[in-house]
C-alpha positions as CSV (number, residue, x, y, z in Angstrom):
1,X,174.5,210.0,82.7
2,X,174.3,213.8,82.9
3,X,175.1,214.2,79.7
4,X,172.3,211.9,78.5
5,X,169.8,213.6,80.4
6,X,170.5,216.7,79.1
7,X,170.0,215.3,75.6
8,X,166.9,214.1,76.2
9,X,165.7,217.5,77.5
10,X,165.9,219.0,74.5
11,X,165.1,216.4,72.3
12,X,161.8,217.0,74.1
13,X,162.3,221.0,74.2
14,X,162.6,220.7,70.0
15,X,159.5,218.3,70.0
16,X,157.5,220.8,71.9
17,X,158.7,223.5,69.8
18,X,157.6,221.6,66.7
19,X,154.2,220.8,67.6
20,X,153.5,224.3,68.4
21,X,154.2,225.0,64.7
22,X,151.0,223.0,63.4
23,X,147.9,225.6,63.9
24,X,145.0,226.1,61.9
25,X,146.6,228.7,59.9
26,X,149.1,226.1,58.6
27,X,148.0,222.7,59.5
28,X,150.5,221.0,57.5
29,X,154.1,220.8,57.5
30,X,157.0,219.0,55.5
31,X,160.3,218.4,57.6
32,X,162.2,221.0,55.1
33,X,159.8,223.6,56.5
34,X,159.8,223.1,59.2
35,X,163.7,222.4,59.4
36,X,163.8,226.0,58.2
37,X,161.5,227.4,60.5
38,X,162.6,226.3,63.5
39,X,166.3,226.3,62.1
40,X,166.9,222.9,63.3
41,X,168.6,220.2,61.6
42,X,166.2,218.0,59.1
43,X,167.3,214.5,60.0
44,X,166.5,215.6,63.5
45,X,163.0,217.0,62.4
46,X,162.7,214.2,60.2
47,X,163.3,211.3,63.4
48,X,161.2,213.7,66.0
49,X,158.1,213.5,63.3
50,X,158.5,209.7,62.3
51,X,158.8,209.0,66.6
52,X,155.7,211.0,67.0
53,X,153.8,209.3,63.6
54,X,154.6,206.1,65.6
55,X,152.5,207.2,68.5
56,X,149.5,208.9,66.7
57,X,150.3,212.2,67.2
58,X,150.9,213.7,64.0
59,X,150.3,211.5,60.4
60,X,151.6,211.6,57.3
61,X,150.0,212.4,54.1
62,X,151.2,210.6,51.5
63,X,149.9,212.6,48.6
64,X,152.3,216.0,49.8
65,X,154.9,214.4,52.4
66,X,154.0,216.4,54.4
67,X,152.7,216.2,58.3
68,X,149.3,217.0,60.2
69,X,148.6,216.3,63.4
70,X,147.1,212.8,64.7
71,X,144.1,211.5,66.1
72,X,145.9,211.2,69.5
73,X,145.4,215.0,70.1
74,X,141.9,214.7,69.7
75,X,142.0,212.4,73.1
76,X,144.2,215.0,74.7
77,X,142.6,218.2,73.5
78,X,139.1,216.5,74.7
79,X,141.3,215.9,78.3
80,X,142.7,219.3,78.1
81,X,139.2,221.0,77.3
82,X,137.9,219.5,80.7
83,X,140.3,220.5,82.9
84,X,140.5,224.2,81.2
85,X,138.0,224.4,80.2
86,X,135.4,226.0,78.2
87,X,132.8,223.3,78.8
88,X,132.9,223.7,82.3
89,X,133.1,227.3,82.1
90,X,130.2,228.0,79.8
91,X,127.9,224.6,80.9
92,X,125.4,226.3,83.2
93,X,125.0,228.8,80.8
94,X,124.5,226.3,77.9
95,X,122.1,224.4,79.8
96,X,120.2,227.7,80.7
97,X,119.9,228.6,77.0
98,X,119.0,225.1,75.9
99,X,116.3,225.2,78.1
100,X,114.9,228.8,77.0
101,X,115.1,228.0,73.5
102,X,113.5,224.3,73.9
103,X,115.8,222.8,71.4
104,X,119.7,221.6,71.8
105,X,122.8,223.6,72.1
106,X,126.3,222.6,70.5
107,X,129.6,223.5,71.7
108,X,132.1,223.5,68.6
109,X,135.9,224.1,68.0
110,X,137.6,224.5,65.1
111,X,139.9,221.2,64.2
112,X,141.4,220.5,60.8
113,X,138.8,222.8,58.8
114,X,135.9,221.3,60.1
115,X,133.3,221.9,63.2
116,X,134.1,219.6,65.7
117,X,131.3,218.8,68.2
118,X,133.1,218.5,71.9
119,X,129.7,219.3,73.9
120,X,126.2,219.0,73.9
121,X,123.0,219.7,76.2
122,X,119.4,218.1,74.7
123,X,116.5,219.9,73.8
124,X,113.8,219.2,76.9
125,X,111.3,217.9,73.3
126,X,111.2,214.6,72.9
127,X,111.9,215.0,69.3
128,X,115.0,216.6,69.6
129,X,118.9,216.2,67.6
130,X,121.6,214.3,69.2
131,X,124.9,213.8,67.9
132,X,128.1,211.9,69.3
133,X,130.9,214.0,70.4
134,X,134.1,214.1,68.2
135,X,131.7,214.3,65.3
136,X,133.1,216.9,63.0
137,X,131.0,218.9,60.8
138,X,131.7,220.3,56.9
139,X,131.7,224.2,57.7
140,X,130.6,225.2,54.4
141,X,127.1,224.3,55.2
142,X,126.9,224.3,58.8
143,X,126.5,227.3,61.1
144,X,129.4,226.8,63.3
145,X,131.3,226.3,60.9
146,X,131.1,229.8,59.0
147,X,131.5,231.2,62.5
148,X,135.1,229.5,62.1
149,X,135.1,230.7,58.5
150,X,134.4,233.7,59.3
151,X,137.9,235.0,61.0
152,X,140.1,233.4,58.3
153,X,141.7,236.4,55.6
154,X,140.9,236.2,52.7
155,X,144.1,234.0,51.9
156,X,143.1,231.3,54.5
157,X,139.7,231.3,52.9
158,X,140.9,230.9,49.4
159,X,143.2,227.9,50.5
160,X,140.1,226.7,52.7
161,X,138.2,227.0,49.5
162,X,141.6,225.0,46.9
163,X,141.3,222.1,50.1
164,X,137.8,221.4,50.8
165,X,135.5,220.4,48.0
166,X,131.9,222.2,48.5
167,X,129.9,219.1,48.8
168,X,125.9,219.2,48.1
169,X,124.6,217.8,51.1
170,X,121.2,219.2,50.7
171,X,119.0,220.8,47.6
172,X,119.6,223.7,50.3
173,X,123.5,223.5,50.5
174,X,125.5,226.7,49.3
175,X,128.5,224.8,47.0
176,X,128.8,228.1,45.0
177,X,132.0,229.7,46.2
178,X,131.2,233.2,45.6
179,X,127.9,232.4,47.0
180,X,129.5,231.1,50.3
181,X,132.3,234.3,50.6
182,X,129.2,236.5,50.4
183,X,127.6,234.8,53.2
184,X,130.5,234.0,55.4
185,X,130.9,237.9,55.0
186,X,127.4,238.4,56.6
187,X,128.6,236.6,59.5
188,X,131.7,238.4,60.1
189,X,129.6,241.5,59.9
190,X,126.5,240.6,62.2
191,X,128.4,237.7,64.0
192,X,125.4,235.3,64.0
193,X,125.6,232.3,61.3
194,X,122.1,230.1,60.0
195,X,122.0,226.5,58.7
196,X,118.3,226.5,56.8
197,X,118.0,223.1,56.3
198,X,121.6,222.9,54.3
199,X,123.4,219.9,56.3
200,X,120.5,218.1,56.8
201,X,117.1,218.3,55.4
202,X,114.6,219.2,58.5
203,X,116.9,220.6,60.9
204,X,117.7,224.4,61.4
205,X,120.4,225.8,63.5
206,X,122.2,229.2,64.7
207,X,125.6,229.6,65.7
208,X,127.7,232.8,67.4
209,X,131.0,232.6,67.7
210,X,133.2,232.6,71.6
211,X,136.1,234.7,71.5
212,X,138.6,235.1,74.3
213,X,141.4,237.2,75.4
214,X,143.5,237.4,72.2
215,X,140.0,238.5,70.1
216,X,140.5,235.0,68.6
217,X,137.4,232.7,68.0
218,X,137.7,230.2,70.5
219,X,134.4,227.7,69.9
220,X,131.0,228.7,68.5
221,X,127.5,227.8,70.1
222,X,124.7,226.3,68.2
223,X,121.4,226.2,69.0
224,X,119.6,223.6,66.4
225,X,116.3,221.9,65.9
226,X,113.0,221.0,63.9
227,X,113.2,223.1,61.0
228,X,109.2,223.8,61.9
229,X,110.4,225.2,65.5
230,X,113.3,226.9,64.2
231,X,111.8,228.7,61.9
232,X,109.1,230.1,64.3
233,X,111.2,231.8,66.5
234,X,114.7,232.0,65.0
235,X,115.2,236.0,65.8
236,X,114.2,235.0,69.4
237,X,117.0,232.3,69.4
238,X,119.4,233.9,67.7
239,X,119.1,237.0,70.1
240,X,119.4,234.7,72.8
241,X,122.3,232.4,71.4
242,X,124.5,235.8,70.9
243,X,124.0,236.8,74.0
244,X,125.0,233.9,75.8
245,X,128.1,233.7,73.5
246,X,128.7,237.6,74.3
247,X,128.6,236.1,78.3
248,X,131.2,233.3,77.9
249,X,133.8,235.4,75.7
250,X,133.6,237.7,78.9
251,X,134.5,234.9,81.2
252,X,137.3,234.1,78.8
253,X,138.9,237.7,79.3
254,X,137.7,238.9,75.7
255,X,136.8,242.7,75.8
256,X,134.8,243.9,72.8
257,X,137.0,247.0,71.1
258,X,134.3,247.5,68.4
């Protein structure tokens, strides 16, 4: 019996080492690599990957053989993030900027090269832009998402760039890839992105990336809206969107070395 349980420790020690190998720098893995990585035997790999496939945790893709992780993480990274958690850290402060800019703020992380939308506070205006959470967002034309494309090398952005196909979205859409290095560089530089109208026709938005304690992006802000309001006062909310993203990386134990 004692030996049993020991087995099934670290069957579950080498399934937790695993899954910390999937990250956004490699969010794919076949069981050779990771077999070699972890140097741990492949029919072992292979039966902990197939046993988590089974329960939604990590899927296959059939075109490379190789493994992401599943849609059942998005359920428990949504649980994890409100018990952390950056939504309840950085919600009064959200709230307080959605309500000095007028229009609605999105908090964003980064999941599987896209945006992903896990909090939102509504413009006070009755017209306003409302989206469900879980919703993930192309980051090639949205703001948030060149924050989060923003901090990848230029060997992450090239591969980003070989994955994701630049889809026109909008006659306002950058699908030029050159066109879209240049401006993701602008946002590394001034750390403030714009959307003008290039996800959706009519709606503007700004986004400033979160960092915390490792000088990592963590989630970006967004502040979007009527492209007619936007456009009014977009240095104003921009400003104001940086520095409430400057406020929350400071609650999360980032310290600006620059």
């Amino acid at each position: 019996m004692e030996t049993e349980e020991k087995y099934s420790i670290k069957v579950i020690l080498k399934t937790m080492e695993l899954l910390k190998c999937f990250s956004p720098k490699q969010a794919e893995w076949t069981a050779n690599e990771l077999s070699n990585k972890l140097n741990m035997n492949r029919t072992t790999v292979y039966r902990i990957l197939t046993t988590l496939a089974s329960g939604g945790f990590v899927q296959l893709n059939p075109n490379s053989g190789g493994f992401r992780l599943g849609s059942t993480l998005i359920g428990l990274s949504l649980a994890l993030f409100d018990s952390m958690d950056i939504r309840k850290m950085s919600g009064h402060i959200l709230k307080d900027l959605a309500q000095k800019t007028g229009e609605s703020v999105h908090l964003t992380i980064w999941y599987e090269d896209r945006a992903m939308l896990i909090d939102q506070w509504e413009s006070p205006s009755d017209i306003k832009v409302l989206v469900p959470l879980g919703k993930k967002f192309s980051a090639h034309c949205t703001a948030t998402g060149k924050v989060f494309l923003s901090e990848l090398s230029e060997e992450e952005f090239d591969s980003y760039l070989e994955g994701n196909e630049l889809k026109t979205l909008t006659p306002n859409t950058i699908t030029d890839k050159e066109e879209l290095r240049e401006e993701v560089l602008k946002v590394r530089q001034k750390q403030i992105a714009f959307d003008f109208e290039e996800y959706t026709i009519d709606i503007v938005a700004c986004a400033a990336p979160v960092f915390s304690y490792d000088q990592r992006i963590n989630a970006a802000i967004a502040v979007l809206g009527p492209s007619r309001r936007m456009q009014m006062k977009i240095d104003e909310i921009a400003g104001m969107t940086k520095d409430a993203s400057e406020i929350i990386s400071k609650s999360l134990g980032y310290i600006n070395s620059k």
